[in-house]
C-alpha positions, -999 to +999 in steps of 0.1 A: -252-238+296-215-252+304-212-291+309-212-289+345-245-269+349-271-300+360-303-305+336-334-295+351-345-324+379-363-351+373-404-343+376-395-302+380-416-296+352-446-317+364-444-301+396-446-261+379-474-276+359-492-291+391-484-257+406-500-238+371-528-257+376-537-252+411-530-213+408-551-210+377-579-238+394-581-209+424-587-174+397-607-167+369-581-168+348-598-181+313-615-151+322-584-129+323-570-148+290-600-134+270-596-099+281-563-098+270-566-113+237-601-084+233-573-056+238-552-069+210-573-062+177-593-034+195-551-020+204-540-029+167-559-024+138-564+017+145-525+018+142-522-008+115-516-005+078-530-034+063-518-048+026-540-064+006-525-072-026-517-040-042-536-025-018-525-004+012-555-002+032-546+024+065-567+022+098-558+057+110-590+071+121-594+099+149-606+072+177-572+059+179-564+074+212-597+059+225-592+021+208-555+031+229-570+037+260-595+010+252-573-021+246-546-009+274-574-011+303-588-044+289-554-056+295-551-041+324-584-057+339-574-093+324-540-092+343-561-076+375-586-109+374-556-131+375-543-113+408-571-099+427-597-122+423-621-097+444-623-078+419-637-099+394-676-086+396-662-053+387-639-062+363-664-078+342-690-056+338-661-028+330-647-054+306-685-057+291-687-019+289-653-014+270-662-041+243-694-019+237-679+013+239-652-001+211-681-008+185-683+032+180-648+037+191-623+014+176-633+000+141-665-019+152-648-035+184-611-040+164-634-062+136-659-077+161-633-103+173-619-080+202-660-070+210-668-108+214-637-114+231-643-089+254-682-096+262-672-135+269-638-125+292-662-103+312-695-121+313-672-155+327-651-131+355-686-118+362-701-156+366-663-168+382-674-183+421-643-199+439-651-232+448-652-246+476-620-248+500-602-286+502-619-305+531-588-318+558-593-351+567-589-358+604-568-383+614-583-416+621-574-431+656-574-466+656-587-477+688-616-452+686-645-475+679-670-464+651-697-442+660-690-440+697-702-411+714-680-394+742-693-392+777-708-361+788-715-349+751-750-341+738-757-371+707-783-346+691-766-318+679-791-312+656-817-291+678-809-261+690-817-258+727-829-227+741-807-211+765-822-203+799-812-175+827-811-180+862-850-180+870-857-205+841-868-180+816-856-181+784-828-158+776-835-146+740-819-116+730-824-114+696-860-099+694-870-125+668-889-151+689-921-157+687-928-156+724-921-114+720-946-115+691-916-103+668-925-134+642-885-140+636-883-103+619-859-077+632-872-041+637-861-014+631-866+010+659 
């Protein structure tokens, strides 16, 4: 940075964190987190060669393209959770099914910590619901007195009224009124 370049401006770091927040508030993303951090020790410990003391302890075994393959689509579904939320049902239970498969596969599920990481990541994207959108307030006029209703408009909105053709039948089209016997079940024929 020379002299002249201008610090960051005041409360630009707030409002990134404001803007974390809400992105992360509208995703499963502790979700995504764990699913990442299950591919790490399911990816590393087949390719590692551990030292314990004088000890050179190698984790080479034959399943190391599976615990590859393994830990690469765990991180692949923990990044997909974070961007397609749709997906998250799916993602879950195959996040669920890869920390199983790694018990056999990769070194008891890279030491257990990768299984476990993996079973919590996907049973939370699997249990994820978005919540609710933000309600807009209308804006409130003034002059408009409390609990007024407008002319001409129906106070009861409550009860449905039945709608009625020109001979003053009603006019139910969707077979499930009790007047055709249907009991409020559809048929299927």
């Amino acid at each position: 940075m020379s002299a002249e370049t201008p610090a960051a401006a005041p409360g630009q770091f707030t409002r990134r964190r404001l803007q974390f927040r809400a992105w992360r508030g509208a995703r499963p993303f502790w979700a995504g987190l764990y699913m990442l951090f299950a591919g790490v020790p399911i990816l590393y410990f087949p390719y590692a060669n551990l030292q314990i003391g004088h000890l050179n302890l190698a984790m080479a075994t034959t399943a190391g393209a599976g615990s590859l393959i393994i830990g690469v689509l765990l991180f692949v579904l923990g990044i997909s959770v974070w961007f397609q939320r749709h997906i998250r049902t799916f993602a879950g239970v195959a996040a669920i099914l890869l920390g199983l498969v790694s018990i056999p596969v990769s070194n008891f599920g890279g030491f257990v910590v990768g299984f476990l990481f993996a079973l919590v990541g996907g049973a939370m994207a699997v249990s994820w619901a978005p919540g609710p959108p933000p309600a807009s307030q209308p804006a409130q006029d003034p002059d408009a007195g409390q609990g007024a209703v407008p002319e001409g408009n129906d106070p009861d909105t409550t009860i449905l009224k039945p709608v009625v053709d020109g001979m003053g039948e009603p006019n139910d089209l969707s077979g499930t009124s009790p007047a055709n016997g249907a009991n409020g079940r559809h048929s299927a024929g």
